[in-house]
C-alpha positions as CSV (number, residue, x, y, z in Angstrom):
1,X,-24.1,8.9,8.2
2,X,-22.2,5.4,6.9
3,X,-19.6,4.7,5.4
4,X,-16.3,6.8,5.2
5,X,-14.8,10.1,3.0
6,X,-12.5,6.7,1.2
7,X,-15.7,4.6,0.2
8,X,-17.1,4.7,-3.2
9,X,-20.6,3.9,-3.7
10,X,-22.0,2.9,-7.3
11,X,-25.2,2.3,-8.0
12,X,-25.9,0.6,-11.3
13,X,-29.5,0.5,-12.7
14,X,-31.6,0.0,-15.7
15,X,-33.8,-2.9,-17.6
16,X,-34.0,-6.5,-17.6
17,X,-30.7,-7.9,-20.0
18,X,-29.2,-4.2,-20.1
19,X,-26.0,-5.4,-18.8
20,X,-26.1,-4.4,-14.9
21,X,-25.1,-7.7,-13.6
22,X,-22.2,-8.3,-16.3
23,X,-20.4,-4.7,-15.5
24,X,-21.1,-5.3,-11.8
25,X,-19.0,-8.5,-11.8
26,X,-16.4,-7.0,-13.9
27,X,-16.0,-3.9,-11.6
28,X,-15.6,-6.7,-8.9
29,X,-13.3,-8.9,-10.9
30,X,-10.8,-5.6,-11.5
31,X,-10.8,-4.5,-8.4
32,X,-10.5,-7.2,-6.5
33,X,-11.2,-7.9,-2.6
34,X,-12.4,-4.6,-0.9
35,X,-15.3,-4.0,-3.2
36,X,-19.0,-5.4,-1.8
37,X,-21.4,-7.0,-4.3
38,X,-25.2,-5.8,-3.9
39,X,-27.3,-7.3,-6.2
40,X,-31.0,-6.7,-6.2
41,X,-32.1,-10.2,-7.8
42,X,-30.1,-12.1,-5.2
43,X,-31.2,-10.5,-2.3
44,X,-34.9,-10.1,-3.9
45,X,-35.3,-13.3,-5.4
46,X,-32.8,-16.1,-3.9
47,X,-32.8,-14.7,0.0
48,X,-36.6,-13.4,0.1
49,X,-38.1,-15.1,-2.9
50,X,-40.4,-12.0,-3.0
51,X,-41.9,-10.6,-5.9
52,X,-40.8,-6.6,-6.8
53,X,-43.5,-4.8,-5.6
54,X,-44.0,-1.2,-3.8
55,X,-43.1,-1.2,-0.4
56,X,-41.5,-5.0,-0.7
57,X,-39.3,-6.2,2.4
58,X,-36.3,-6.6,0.0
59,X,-36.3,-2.6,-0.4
60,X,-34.9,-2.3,3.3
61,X,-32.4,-5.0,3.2
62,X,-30.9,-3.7,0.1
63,X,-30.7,0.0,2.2
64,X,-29.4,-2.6,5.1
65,X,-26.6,-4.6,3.5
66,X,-25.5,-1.9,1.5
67,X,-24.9,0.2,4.5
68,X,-23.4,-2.6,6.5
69,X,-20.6,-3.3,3.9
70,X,-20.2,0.8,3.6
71,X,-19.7,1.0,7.3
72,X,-17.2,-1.7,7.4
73,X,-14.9,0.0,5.0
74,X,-15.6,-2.2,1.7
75,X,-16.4,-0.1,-1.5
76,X,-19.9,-1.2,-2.9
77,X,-21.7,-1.6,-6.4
78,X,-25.7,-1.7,-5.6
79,X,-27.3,-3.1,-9.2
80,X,-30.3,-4.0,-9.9
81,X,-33.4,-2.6,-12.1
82,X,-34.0,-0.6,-8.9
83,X,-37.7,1.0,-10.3
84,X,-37.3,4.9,-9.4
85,X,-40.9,4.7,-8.0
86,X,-39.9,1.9,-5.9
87,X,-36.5,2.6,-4.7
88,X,-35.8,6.0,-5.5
89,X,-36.0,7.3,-2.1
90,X,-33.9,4.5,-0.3
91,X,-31.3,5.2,-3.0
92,X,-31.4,9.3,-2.4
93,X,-31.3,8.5,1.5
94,X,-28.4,6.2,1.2
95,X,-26.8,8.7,-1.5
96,X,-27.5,12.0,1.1
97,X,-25.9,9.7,4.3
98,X,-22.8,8.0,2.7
99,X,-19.9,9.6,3.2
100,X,-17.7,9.1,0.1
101,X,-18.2,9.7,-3.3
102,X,-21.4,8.4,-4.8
103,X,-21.8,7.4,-8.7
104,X,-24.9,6.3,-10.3
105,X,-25.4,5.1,-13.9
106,X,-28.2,4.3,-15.4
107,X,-27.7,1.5,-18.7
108,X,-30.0,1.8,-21.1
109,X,-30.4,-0.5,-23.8
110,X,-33.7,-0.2,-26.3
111,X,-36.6,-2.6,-25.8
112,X,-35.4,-4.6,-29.0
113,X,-32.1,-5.0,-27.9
114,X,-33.4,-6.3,-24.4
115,X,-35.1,-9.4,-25.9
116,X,-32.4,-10.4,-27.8
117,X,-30.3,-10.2,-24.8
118,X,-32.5,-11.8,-23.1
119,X,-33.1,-14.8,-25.3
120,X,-29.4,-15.8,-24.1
121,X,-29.5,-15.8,-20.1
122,X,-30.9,-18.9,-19.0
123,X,-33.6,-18.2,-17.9
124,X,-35.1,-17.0,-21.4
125,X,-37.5,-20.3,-21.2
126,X,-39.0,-18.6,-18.1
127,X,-39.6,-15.5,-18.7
128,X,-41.6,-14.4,-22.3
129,X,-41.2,-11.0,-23.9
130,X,-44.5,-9.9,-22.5
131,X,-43.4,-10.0,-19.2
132,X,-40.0,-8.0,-20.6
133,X,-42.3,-5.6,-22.0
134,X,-44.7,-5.4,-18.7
135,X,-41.4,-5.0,-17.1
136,X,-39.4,-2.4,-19.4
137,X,-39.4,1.6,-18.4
138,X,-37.8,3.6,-21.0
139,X,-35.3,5.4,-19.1
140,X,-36.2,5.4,-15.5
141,X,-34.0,7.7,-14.3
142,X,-34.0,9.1,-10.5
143,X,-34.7,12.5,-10.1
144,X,-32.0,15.5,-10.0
145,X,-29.6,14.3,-12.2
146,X,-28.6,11.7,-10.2
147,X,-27.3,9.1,-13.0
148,X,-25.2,9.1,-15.5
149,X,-26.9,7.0,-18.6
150,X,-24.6,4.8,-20.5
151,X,-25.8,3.5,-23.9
152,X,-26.1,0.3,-25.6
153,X,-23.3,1.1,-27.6
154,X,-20.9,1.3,-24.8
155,X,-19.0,-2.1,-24.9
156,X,-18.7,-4.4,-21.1
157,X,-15.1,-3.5,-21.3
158,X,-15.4,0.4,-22.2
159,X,-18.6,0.4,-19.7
160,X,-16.2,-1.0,-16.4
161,X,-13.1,1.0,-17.9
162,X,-15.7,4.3,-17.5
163,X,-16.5,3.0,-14.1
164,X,-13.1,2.4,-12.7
165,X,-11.9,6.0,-13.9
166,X,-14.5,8.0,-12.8
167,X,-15.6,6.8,-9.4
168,X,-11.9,6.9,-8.5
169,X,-11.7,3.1,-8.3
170,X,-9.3,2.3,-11.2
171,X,-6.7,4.6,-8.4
172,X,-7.4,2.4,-5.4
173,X,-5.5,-0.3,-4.4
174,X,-7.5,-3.6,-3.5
175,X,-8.0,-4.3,0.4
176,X,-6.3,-7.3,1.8
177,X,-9.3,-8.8,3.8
């Protein structure tokens, strides 16, 4: 088991440009110290530099540093496009074995609207829409009900106000560490 009955687990998924990364840092940014950052493309691409793949080493230290901050008492949001093929039975392991209350939420945003969110990160220039498209899984959701799906409509600020209220986290003080 990790992590305590008081932790709150999130786990945000979906596409490339759907949003994951902006409501992760806005959860953080309300809620202040306490609440552990896990983001896929950091500990994917900037620790490992490893490509997503089945079976990837990136895959167990996601599990690993998710668990660590769990079992140290910090609250966590785990984003990332997390594939269900790929990572759907780390994430229902780590769901079954945390303690506290888990939330999942899957973004969706339409292929369309993707690319034109894409177009404005910068790094647009290295990545084409046919690799967005080679990329994009209309909504990969993990089995058993598991996720909540939020739609492109939702606005950041309506997106992290839903977050905060329904994992309990808009009710929990921040953690002086």
């Amino acid at each position: 088991m990790v992590g305590s009955q008081e932790t709150r687990l999130v786990v945000l998924r979906g596409n490339s440009a759907s949003g994951k990364s902006s409501v992760a840092a806005a959860l953080r940014e309300r809620f202040g110290r306490g609440l552990a950052l896990v983001a896929q493309d950091n500990l994917r691409r900037v620790v490992l530099r490893e490509r997503d793949r089945p079976g990837a080493a990136n895959i167990g230290l996601i599990d690993t540093v998710a668990r660590y901050a769990l079992g140290a008492g910090y609250h966590v949001v785990l984003e990332g496009i997390l594939y269900a093929d790929r990572y759907g039975d780390m994430l229902a392991r780590l769901r079954a074995e945390h303690r506290g209350a888990t939330h999942g939420y899957y973004l969706h945003v339409p292929f369309g609207e993707t690319v034109a969110r894409h177009a404005t990160k910068p790094i647009a220039s290295e990545v084409d829409e046919t690799d967005l498209r080679d990329w994009y899984r209309e909504l990969d959701l993990l089995p058993g009900g598991a996720e909540t799906v939020i739609g492109a409509d939702s606005s950041l600020e309506e997106t992290v106000a839903r977050i905060l209220r329904e994992t309990g986290l808009a009710d929990l003080p921040e953690v002086d560490r």
